[in-house]
Every structure is written in structure tokens, then in C-alpha cells.
N, C-alpha and C positions, 0 to 999 in steps of 0.2 A: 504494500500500500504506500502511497505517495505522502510526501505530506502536506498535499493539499487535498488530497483524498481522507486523508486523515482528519484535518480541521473543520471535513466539510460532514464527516460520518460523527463528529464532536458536535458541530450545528443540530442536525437530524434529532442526535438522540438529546441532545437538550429540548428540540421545541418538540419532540415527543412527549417529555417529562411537564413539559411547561401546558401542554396541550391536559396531559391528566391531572394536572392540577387545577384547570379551568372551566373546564367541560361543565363540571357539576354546582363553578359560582351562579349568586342568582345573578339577574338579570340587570338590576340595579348598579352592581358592582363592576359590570360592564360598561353601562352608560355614565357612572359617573370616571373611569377609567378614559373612556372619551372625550369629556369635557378636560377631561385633565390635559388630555393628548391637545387638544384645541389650544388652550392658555400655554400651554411649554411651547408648541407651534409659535405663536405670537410672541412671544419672550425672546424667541429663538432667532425672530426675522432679518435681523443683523446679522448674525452669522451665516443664515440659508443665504439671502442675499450676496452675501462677499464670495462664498465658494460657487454659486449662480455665475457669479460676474468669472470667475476661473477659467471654468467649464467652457463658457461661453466664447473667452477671449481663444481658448484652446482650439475650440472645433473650429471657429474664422478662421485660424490659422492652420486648416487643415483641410480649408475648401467646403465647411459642409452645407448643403444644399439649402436654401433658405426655407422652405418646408420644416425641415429638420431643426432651424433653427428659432423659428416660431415655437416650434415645441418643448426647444427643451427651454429655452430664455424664461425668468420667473421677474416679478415685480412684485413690489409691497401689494401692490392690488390682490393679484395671484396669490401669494402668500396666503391672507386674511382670508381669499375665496375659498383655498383649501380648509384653513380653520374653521370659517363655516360650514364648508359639507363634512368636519367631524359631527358638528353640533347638529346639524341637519342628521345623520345618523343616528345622532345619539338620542333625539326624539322619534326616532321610529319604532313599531312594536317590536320589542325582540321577535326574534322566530322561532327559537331553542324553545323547545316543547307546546308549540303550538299543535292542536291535536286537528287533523285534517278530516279525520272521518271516524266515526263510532257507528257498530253493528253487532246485531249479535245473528248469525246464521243457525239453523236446525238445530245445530248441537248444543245449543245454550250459553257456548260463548260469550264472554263480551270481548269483543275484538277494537281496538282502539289502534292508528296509524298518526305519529306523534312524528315532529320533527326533530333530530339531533344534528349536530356540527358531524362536516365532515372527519375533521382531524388536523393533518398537517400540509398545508399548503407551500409550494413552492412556485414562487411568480418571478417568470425570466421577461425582463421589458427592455428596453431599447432607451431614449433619449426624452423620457420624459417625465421629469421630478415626481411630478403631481399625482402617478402612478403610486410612489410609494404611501404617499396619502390613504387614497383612496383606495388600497388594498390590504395599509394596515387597518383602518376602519372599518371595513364591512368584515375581514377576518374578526377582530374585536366584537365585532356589533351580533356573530353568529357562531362565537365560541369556536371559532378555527386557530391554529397555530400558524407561522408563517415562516419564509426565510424567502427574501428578497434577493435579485441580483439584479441589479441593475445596468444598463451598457456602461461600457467606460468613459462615452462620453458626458454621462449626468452623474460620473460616480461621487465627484465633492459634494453635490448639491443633494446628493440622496444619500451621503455620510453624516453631513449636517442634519436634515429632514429627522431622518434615523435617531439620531440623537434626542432629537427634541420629542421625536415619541416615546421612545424609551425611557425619557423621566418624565414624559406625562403618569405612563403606563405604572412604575414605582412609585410614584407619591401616589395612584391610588391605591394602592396596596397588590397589584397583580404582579406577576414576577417578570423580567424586561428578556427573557428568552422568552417571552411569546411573541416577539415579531422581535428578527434577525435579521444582518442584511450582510453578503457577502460582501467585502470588505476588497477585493483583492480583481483586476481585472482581467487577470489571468483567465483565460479561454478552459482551462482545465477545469475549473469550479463548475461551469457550465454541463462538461460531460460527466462529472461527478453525482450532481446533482440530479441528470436524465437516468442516473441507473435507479432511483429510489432510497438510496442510501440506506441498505438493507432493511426495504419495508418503513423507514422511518416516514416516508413522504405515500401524504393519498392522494394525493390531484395535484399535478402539474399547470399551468396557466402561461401560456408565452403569449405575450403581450409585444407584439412588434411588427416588421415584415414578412413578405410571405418566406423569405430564406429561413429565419429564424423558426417559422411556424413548421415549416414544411421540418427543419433539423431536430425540432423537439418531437415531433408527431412521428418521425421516421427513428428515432433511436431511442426513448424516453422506454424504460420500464417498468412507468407506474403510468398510470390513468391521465389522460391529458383534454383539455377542455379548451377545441381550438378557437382561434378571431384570427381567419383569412382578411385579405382587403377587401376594399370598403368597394368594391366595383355598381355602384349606387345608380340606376336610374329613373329620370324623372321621363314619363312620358303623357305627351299633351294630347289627349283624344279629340275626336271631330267633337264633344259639346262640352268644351274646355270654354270657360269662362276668359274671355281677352283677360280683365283686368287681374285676376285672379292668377294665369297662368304669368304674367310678367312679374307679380309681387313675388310669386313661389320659384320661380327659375331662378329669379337675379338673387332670393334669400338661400335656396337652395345651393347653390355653386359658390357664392359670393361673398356670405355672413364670414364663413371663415374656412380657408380650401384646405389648411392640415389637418380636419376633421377626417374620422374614417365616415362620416354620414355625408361627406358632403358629395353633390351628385357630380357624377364623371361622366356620364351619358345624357344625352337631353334626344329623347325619342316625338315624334312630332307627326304627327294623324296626316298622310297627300290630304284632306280633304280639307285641311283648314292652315296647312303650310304656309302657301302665299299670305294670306290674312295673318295669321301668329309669328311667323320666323321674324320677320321685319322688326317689331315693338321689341321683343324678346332679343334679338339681338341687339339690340340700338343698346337697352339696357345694360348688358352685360356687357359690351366692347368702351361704354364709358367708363364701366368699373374696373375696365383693366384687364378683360376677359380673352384671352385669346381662341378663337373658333376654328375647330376643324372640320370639316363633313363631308360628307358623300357628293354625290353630282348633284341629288336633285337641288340638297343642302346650299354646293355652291352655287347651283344654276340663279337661287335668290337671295344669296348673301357673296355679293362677290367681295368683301372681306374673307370670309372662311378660307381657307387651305386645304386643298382635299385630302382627305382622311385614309391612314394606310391602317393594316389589319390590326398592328399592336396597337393603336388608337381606343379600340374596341375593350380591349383588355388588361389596358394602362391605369394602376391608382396614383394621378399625377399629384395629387397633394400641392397642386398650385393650379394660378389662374388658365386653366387651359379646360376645353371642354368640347367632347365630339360631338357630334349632331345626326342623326341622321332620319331620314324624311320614310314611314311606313305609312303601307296600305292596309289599314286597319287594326283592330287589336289582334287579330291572331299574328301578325310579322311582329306586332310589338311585341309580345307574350313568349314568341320562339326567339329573337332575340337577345331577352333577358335571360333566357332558359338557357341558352348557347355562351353568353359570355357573363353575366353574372356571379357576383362571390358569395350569394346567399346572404348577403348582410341585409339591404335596407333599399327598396323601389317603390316607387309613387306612380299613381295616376291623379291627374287634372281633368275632370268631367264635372257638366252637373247632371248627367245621365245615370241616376243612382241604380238602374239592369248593367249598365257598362262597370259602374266602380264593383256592384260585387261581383261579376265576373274577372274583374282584377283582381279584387282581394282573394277571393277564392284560388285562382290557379296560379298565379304567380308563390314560388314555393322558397321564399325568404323566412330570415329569420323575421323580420319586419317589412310590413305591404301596410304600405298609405295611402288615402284618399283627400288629395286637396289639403295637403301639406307637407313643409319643405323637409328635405328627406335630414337637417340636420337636425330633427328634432330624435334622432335616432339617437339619445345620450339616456343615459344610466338617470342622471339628474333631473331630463326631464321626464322621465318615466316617473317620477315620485322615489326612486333609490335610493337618494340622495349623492349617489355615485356610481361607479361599478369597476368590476376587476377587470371589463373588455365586453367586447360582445359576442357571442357565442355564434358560429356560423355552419357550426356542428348539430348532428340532430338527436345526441344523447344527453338525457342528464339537465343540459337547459340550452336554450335559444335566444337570444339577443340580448340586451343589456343584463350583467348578472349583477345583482345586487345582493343585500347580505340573506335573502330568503333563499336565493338559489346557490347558497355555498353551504345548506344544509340536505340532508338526507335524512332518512324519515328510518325507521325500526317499528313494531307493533308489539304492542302490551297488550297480552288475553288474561284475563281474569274470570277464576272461575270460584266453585264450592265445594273442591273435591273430585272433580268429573275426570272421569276415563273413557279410553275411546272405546267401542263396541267391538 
């Protein structure tokens, strides 16, 4: 054993220990361990901030993609934001033992399906602080244990972070191995951690790009709970409201493009093309919007660029966005089906036979009606957060928040009864 294998099978079995220490606090003693995590956050902002500014100076000087650096870049706003969705968390109903369904079948059973925390969580992310936030939170808020690793390039700003939760978490009385975070950027820790560290780790979570998802999904051997890219689209049907469909396109792509919800595809009805593409472009090319699209796309936006196949298939995470002109909802519908990542596609209609045959067959984690596809967030779901979004169809589907990092067991209570 190496000894970084070594430090990392030390990790495991501590927030195993820290995990059966936890499991069985009440509920309270969670949520005020949150508030705690909130106030050391804030306390802490000066120091997150300065290793922020590090990180930051580091990746510039490393070429990284402005995408990329949208994301991982933090501000006293950001800061305070995160502290609030501790607190926003921490007003939510726990989940740990909420009981989902009571029965008693033939044999007189009483059969009861309760929820419990999974156990020990390990979340591999990429470039952005605010991750470890909102994955020690909801672990916290659902009696999961944790151990973070973060990419190298936000590793100061989520040592710092780390910290500040960690004496939130002790000044409430909880012990500070229940969220971990690997320390070290070594690329070893990573494969260490995919092996399970002897059973130590029950759910995996990679939180980044598809290389990343594809290398945790293809060698991990513990249980893994993927978020593919955000390959998002918005498509504008023949009775697409103008005004409606220009609010939602320009908020859809535009609010903010290093979202995994924000749309990469804008699909657009032959029959109401000429009339929509127009307004709908105007919109987006003010904001900065660079247009690719098909022929019919360019034939009425001689702005646009004709659109090549990776077009289709690309989560640009910047201002760019393809376009392309369908004859009705079934090319829209195979289209999505063909290059979609299962995250998060809209329709624009007020023809409520057309939206629910969208919603219906379109086979996303999340399918909207006449809203912009970035409402796709853990946050606005009511979450208060999330670990990622699920694009998997075990376990759970789209935003996970701290209900869906619990598992359920059954309690039969009986008088004595034997089976016949």
C-alpha cells in the first residue's frame, strides 16, 4: 500500500466511525451543527476570499477557459450566498426517518418503509468552491458522512471553505471527520478513493466533466450516482407565444452560460421560424450570443454560422448556441432523443395536447413547459442546494438534495407471529 493509499484508507475509516457516530443524533443537533457551519463560513470570508484570489491568479496563469473561471472565482456576495443555503438547509425537514409508507398485508404485519442516510459519501468535483458547501450541507442535513476532493485548481479555496466547516461542525458538538476533504492534489487520491477504500465509501458522486464522469463511472468500485453534461434544449413549437418565447430563450442561454441548465440547443417549429428566429435572435446577438445553425437556421439569420455535427453535442458553457429549424414535434423529440444528456429540455407552447406530449416523451431527468431550462438548480427546486444533478436513472434523477442522499430500510412489527 502506498502512502497515499494509506492516508486515504485513514480518511474512509474515520468518516466511517464519524458516520456511526451520527447516524442515530437527533435531528436538531444537525440543524443546529448547520447554523454553526453558516456563522464559521462568515467569520471565515477573509480567509476563503484570499486563497479564492490564489487559485484564481493561478488558473489565468494557466490559460483557463473563462467558463471555468466564472466558476471557480468567489466574492463576499458568493460567500454569504453559500452561508445562506447552509441556513436555507438547515430549515428544511430533516429526512432521516421520515416514514414513506405504512401497511399491514394478510399476515398481520405492520410493515413500515422509513428513510435512513446512506452512509459514506465521496464527492470528486472539479473547479468549483461552492461544491464543497453544498455537499457538506445536505451530507449534514441527511446524516451522510463525507470526504471531498476537490480539483487542484479550487484546492486553496476549498482548504479554506473546509476549514470553516469543520469548526462550525465542532463547536456544535458533532465530530469534524464527518466531512473530510483531501488535502493533496495528487491524481493518486482520486484512484484510491474509486476503489471504495475497503467498503469504507457507499456512493460515489463526480461532480465535473464528462472525462471525469465517464473515469469515475468506468473504474469506481462502489456505487456511483452520475451528472453527464448539461446538453439542454429549448424548443419553440408552432403555438409558442412570441413574447414568451424571446423572454425564455434570451433567460434560458443568457442568465448565466456556466450553468449545467443552461440551454445549448434552441430547436424552433418550420412553421413559425420566419416569424420567431428574427426577435429571438436580435435578442441574444445583443447579449453577446454567438449563433450557429443549420441552413434553414442560416437561410434567416445571416448572422448565424453554419452549424457542424459537434455543434449538436457540445456543452459550451459560454455565449454560443446552435439552432436548428424542425418540422414539427416529432424531429424535435428525435433530436433531443439523439443528442441529449438527459439533464434538462423545454418546450414553448400555449398548446397544453403539445406540452404534455412533451413532457411525456421527452425522457430527461427534467422536461419543462414555458420555462427557462436554468431553473434546472437544486435551489430552485426548494433543496436549498444539491450534490449535482442526477442524469442516471437509479437511485434518483435531477437535482439531489438532502432527501435523495437517503435510503429507506423497513420496520415490521409484530405480536409474536410466525410464518405458516
Amino acid at each position: 500500500m502506498t502512502m497515499i493509499e494509506g492516508a486515504m484508507q485513514a480518511m474512509g475509516d474515520r468518516a466511517r466511525a464519524a458516520f456511526e457516530s451520527v447516524r442515530m443524533t437527533p435531528a436538531a443537533a444537525r440543524t443546529a451543527a448547520l447554523h454553526a457551519m453558516a456563522d464559521a463560513l462568515e467569520r471565515g470570508a477573509d480567509e476563503i476570499l484570499a486563497a479564492n484570489e490564489d487559485d484564481v491568479a493561478r488558473a489565468r496563469q494557466g490559460d483557463m477557459a473563462d467558463a471555468m473561471l466564472d466558476r471557480l472565482a468567489l466574492t463576499r456576495d458568493r460567500v454569504a450566498g453559500m452561508a445562506d443555503g447552509l441556513r436555507e438547509i438547515a430549515g428544511q425537514t430533516d429526512p432521516v426517518g421520515v416514514e414513506d409508507e405504512r401497511w399491514t398485508p394478510p399476515s398481520g404485519l405492520d410493515i413500515a418503509r422509513v428513510r435512513v442516510p446512506i452512509g459514506v459519501l465521496a464527492v470528486i468535483y472539479e473547479s468549483r468552491p461552492n461544491v464543497t458547501v453544498d455537499a457538506a450541507a445536505l451530507c449534514v442535513r441527511s446524516g451522510n458522512a463525507l470526504i471531498l476532493r476537490s480539483g487542484s485548481a479550487a484546492l486553496a479555496s476549498a482548504i479554506a471553505i473546509h476549514a470553516a466547516l469543520v469548526e462550525g461542525l465542532t463547536k456544535a458538538g458533532l465530530p469534524g471527520d464527518l466531512v473530510q476533504l483531501v488535502s493533496t492534489p495528487d491524481r493518486a487520491a482520486v484512484g484510491a478513493l474509486l476503489t471504495g477504500l475497503n467498503g469504507a465509501i457507499d456512493l460515489i458522486v463526480p461532480r465535473g466533466g464528462r472525462s471525469l464522469v465517464q473515469r469515475v463511472q468506468s473504474e469506481a468500485r462502489a456505487p456511483v450516482l452520475g451528472h453527464l453534461e448539461g446538453l439542454c434544449h429549448t424548443y419553440l413549437h408552432t403555438a409558442a407565444d412570441p413574447e414568451k418565447a424571446r423572454r425564455i430563450v434570451l433567460n434560458a442561454k443568457m442568465r448565466r452560460v456556466t450553468v449545467c441548465g443552461a440551454t445549448e440547443t434552441l430547436l424552433v417549429d418550420a412553421s413559425v421560424a420566419d416569424a420567431l428566429l428574427r426577435p429571438v435572435a436580435d435578442d441574444l446577438l445583443a447579449a453577446g450570443c454567438v449563433l450557429r445553425g443549420d441552413a434553414r437556421t442560416c437561410a434567416i439569420l445571416p448572422e448565424a454560422t453554419p452549424a457542424v455535427e459537434a455543434d449538436w453535442t457540445t456543452e459550451h458553457l459560454a455565449p454560443i448556441l446552435a439552432i436548428r429549424v424542425v418540422d414539427g414535434m416529432a424531429e424535435a423529440l428525435a433530436h433531443i432523443a439523439r443528442h441529449g444528456s438527459g439533464h434538462t429540455d423545454a418546450i414553448v407552447t400555449e398548446d397544453p395536447a403539445a406540452a404534455a406530449e412533451f413532457l411525456d416523451r421527452v425522457d430527461s431527468a427534467i422536461v419543462m413547459h414555458n420555462a427557462s431550462t436554468q431553473f434546472a438548480d437544486g435551489g430552485q427546486f426548494g433543496f436549498g442546494g444539491e450534490i449535482g444533478i442526477a442524469t442516471g436513472r437509479l437511485h434518483a434523477r435531477g437535482p439531489v438534495g438532502a432527501a435523495q442522499l437517503t435510503t429507506y430500510k423497513y420496520l415490521v412489527r409484530a405480536q409474536g407471529a410466525v410464518r405458516p
